[in-house]
C-alpha positions in Angstrom: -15.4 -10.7 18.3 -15.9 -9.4 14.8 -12.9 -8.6 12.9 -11.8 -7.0 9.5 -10.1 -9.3 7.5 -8.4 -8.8 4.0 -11.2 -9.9 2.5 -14.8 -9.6 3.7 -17.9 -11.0 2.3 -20.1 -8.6 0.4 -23.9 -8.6 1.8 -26.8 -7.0 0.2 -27.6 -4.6 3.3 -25.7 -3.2 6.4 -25.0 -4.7 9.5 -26.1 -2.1 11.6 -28.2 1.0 11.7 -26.6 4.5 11.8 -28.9 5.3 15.0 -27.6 2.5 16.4 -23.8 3.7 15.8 -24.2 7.2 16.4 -25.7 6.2 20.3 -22.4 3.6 20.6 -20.1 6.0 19.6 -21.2 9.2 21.4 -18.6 10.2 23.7 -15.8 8.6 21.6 -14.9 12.0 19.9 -15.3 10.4 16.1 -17.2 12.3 13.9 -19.9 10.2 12.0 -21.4 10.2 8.8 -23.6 8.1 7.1 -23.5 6.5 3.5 -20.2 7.9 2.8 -19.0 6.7 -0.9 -16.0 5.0 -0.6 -14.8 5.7 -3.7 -14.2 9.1 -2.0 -11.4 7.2 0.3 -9.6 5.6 -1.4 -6.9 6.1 -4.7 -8.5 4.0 -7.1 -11.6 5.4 -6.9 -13.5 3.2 -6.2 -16.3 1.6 -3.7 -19.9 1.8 -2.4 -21.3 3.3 0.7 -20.8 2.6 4.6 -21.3 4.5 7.5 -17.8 6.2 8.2 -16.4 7.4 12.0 -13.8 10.2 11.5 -11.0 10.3 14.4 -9.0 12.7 14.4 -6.9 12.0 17.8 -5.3 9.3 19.3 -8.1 8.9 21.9 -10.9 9.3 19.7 -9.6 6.0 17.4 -8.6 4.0 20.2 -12.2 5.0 22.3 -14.0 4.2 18.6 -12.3 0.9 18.0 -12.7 -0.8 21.6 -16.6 0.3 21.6 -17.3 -1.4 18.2 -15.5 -4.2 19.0 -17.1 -4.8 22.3 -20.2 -4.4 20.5 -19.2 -6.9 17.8 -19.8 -4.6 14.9 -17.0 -5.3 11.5 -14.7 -2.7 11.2 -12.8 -1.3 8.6 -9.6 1.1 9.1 -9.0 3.6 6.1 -6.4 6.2 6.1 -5.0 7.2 3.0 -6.8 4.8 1.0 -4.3 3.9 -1.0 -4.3 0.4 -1.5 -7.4 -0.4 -1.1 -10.2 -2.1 -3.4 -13.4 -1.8 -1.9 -16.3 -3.2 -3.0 -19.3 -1.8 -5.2 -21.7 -2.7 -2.7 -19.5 -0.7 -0.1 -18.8 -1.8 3.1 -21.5 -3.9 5.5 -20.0 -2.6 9.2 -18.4 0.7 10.3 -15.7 2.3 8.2 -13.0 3.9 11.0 -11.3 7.0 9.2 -7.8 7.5 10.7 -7.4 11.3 10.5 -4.1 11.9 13.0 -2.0 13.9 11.7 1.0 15.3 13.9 4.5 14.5 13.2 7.5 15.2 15.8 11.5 15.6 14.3 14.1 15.7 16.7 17.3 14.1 17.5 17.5 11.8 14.6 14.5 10.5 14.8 10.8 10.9 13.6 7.4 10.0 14.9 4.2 10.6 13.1 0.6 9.7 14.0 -0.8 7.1 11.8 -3.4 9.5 10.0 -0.5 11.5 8.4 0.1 11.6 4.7 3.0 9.6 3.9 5.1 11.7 1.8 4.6 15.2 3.7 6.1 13.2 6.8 9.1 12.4 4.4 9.1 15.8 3.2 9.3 17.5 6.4 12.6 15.3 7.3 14.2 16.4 4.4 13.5 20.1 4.8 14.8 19.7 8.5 17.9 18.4 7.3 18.0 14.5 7.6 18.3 11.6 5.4 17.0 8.7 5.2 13.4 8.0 4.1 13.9 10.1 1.1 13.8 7.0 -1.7 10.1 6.7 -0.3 8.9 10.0 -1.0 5.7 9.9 -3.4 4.0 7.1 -2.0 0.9 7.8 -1.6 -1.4 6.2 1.9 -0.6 7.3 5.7 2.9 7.2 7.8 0.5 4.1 9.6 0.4 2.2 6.6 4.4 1.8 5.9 4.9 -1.1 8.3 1.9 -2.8 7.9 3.3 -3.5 3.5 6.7 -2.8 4.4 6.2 -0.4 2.0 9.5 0.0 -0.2 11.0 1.6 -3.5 14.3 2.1 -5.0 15.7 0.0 -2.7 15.0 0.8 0.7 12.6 -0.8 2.6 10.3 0.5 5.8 12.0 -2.3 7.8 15.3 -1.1 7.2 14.4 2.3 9.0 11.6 1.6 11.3 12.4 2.1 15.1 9.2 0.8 16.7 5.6 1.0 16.1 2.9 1.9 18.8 0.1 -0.6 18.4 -3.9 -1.1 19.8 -3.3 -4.9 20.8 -7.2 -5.0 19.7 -7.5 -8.4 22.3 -6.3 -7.2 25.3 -7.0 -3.4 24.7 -3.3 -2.7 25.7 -1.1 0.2 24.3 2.1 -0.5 23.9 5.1 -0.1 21.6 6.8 -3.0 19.5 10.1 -3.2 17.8 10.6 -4.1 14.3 12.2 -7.7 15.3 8.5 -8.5 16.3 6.6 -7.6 13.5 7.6 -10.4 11.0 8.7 -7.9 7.9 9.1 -9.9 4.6 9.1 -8.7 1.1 6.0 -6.2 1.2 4.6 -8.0 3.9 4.4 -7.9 8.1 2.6 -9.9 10.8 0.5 -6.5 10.7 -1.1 -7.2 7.3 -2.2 -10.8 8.2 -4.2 -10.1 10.9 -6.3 -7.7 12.1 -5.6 -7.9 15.5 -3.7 -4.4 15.5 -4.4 -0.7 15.0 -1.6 0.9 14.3 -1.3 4.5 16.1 2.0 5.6 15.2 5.4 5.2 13.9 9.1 5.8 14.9 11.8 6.4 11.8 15.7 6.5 12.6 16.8 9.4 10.5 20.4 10.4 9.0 21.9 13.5 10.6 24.4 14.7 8.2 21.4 14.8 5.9 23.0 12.5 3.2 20.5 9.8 1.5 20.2 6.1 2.5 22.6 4.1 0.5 21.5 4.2 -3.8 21.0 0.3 -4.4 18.6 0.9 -6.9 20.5 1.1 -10.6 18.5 3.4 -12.2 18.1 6.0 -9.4 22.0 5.6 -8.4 22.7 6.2 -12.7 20.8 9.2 -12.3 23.6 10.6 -9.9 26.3 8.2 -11.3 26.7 6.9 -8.7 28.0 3.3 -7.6 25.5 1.1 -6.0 26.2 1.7 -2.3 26.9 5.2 -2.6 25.0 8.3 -1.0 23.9 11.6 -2.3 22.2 14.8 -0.7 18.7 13.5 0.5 17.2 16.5 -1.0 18.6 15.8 -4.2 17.5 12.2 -4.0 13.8 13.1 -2.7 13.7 15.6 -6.0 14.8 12.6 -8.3 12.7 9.5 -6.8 10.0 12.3 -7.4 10.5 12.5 -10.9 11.2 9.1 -11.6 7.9 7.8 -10.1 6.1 11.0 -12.3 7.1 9.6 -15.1 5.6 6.2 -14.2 2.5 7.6 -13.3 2.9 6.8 -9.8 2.6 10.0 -8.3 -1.0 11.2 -7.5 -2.9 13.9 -9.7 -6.2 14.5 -10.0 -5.9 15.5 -13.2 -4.1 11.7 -14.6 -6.0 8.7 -14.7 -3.1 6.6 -14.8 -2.7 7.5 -11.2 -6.3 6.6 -10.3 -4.7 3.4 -9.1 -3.5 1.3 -5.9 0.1 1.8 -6.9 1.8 -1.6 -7.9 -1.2 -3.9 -8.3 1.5 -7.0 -8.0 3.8 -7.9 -6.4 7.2 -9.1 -7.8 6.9 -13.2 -7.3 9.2 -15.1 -5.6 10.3 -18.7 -7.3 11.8 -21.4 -5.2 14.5 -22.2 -6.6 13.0 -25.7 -7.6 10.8 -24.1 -9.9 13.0 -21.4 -11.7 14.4 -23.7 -14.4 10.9 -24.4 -15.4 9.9 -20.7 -15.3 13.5 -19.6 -17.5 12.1 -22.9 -20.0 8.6 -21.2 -20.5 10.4 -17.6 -20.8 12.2 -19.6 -23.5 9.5 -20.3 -25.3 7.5 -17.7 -25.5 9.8 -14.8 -25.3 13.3 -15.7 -26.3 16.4 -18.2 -25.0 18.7 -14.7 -25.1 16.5 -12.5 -23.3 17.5 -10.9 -20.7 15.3 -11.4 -17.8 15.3 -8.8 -15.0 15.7 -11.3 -11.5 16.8 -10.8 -8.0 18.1 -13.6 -5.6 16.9 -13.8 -2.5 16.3 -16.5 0.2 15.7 -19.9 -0.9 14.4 -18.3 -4.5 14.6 -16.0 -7.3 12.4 -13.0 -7.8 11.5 -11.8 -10.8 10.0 -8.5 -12.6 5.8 -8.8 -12.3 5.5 -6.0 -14.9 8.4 -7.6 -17.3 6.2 -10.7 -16.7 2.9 -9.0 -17.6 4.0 -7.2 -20.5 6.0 -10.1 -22.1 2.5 -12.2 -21.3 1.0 -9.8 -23.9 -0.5 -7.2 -21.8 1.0 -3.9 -23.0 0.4 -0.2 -21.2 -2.8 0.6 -21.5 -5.0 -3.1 -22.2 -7.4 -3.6 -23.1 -7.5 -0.2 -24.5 -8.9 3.0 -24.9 -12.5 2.6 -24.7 -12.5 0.3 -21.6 -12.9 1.6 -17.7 -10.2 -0.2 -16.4 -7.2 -0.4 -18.1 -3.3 -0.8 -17.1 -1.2 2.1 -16.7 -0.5 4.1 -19.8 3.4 4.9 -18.4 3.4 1.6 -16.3 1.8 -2.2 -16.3 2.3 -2.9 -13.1 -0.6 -0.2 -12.2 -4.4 -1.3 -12.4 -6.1 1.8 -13.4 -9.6 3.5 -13.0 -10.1 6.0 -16.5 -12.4 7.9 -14.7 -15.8 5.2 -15.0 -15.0 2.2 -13.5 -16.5 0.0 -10.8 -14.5 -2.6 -8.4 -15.9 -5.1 -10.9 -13.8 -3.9 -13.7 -10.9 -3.4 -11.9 -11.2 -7.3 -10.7 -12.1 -9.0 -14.2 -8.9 -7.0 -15.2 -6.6 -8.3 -12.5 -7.9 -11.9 -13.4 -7.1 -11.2 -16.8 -4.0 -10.1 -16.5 -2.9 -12.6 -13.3 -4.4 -15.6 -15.8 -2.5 -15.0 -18.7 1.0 -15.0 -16.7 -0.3 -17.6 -15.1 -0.7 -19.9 -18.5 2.6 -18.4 -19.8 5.0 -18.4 -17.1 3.6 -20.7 -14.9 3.4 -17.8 -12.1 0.6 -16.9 -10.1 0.7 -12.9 -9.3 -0.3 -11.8 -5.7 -2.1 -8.9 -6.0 -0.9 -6.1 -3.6 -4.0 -4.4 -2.5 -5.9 -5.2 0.6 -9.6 -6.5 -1.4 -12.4 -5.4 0.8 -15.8 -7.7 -0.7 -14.3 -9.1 -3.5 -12.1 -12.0 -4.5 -9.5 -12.2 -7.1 
């Protein structure tokens, strides 16, 4: 059976036919369209055409998914897009649009459908008075999305919150809930995002009842409040702050700002066993400075360190390569890949190369790039 995997081979026509799709698929309740630009989709803006099957139930995905797998046609699942990069030349099978959208609050607890925007599902626990998923608000991408990255920010991860996840076992064609034990959650990472043997159809989030915040472990958000580390605040007041804190980084969507035309975080910060870090401090030594201060984390069996300290101290400053070029970094924010309004998947890609290169021969640190890639390599 034909899968979509993190990265799939670019060819210079389509699998299938949209006849041929639009016969398969009648009676799933998707709606189709043909030669849909993916740069439409998606965040950064980018990507060619594919044939695209909108579901906007439950039913409709899980009926659309089993018939083009039986029929051995690739798949691709896009909801909010968000950290994708899709190739120019588009995509070669069927593009599966998740479009769900209900949420349900009650009892502590929250459970959205995997089509709905991320952030108005945070939003709506916070008007209804509970805490908890606030340091996540502005995120851009779906509620379906959050455990497949373990998406996180300002400390709080979806692992810590996550109650189960209901899941298309894309094998068997079973329906079934899992717990967040099961699910292999490591630093923006799950068994989820490995394999594509899974559809996620919805979430489950525990939820704070007296409305206060998860604990502030992030210094510069808990400073904001000064606060200790540990503490909690209003989650309202928090959800207003993370907001304006990721604004000012650029990492809040608006049409209208091309240094959100990105993926987010086009790294991710990179682990170093701890029989490497000596040699990592040495070449920070070097090239930047024996008393600088290097922004690290420990963590099991390693060291984490800052990707965008990293990529700035390589020599890539907020907006290389500079004005005149398509893709450049974020203006407010290194860490971000950005699309000024012009570029292809191409630029974007001889970018991250750039960029993941030069740590690479000054650090002596290979960056993993964040984004699923969709037809092309890094």
């Amino acid at each position: 059976m034909v899968r979509h995997a993190t990265v799939f081979a670019v060819r210079t026509s389509r699998v299938v036919a949209f006849e041929h799709v639009r016969d398969l698929l009648a009676g799933t309740g998707a709606r189709l369209h043909d030669a849909v630009p993916l740069a439409t989709l998606t965040t950064l803006r980018v990507g060619g055409p594919a044939i695209v099957a909108e579901c906007q139930t439950t039913e409709a995905l899980v009926a659309t998914v089993r018939a083009l797998d039986a029929a051995e046609i690739p798949v691709l699942l896009v909801a909010g897009g968000s950290n994708l990069l899709i190739a120019d030349a588009g995509f070669p099978g069927v593009v599966v649009r998740i479009a769900t959208r209900d949420v349900e609050i009650w009892e502590g607890r929250v459970v959205a459908e995997a089509g709905a925007d991320w952030d108005t599902v945070v939003a709506a626990t916070v008007a209804e008075g509970f805490g908890g998923l606030e340091c996540l608000s502005g995120i851009p991408g779906s509620a379906g999305a959050t455990p497949v990255q373990n998406v996180g920010a300002y400390g709080v991860e979806v692992a810590q919150l996550l109650r189960q996840v209901r899941l298309l076992d894309r094998r068997t064609g079973e329906i079934r809930w899992v717990r967040p034990q099961d699910l292999g959650f490591g630093y923006r990472t799950s068994v989820l995002k490995h394999s594509a043997d899974a559809v996620v159809l919805a979430v489950e989030f525990a939820l704070r009842a007296d409305g206060s915040s998860a604990p502030l472990r992030y210094r510069e958000l808990a400073g904001a409040f000064g606060a200790e580390e540990g503490e909690s605040r209003p989650a309202a007041q928090v959800r207003a702050e993370v907001l304006r804190l990721r604004a000012g980084k650029g990492m809040v969507l608006d049409p209208a700002d091309h240094d959100t035309w990105s993926a987010g975080s086009f790294f991710t910060n990179p682990v170093v066993s701890d029989s490497k870090v000596a040699a990592v401090r040495e070449a920070i030594a070097t090239h930047v400075g024996a008393d600088v201060n290097v922004p690290t984390w420990p963590v099991d069996g390693g060291v984490k360190f800052s990707a965008g300290w990293l990529i700035e101290r390589a020599g890539f400053a907020k907006g290389f390569p500079g004005d005149e070029a398509p893709a450049r970094l974020s203006t407010k924010h290194t860490l971000a890949l950005t699309n000024r309004g012009a570029a292809t998947a191409v630029d974007l890609t001889d970018l991250a190369r750039t960029v993941r290169q030069g740590v690479a021969e000054r650090f002596g640190i290979e960056l993993e790039p964040e984004p699923v890639t969709v037809g092309v390599a890094l």
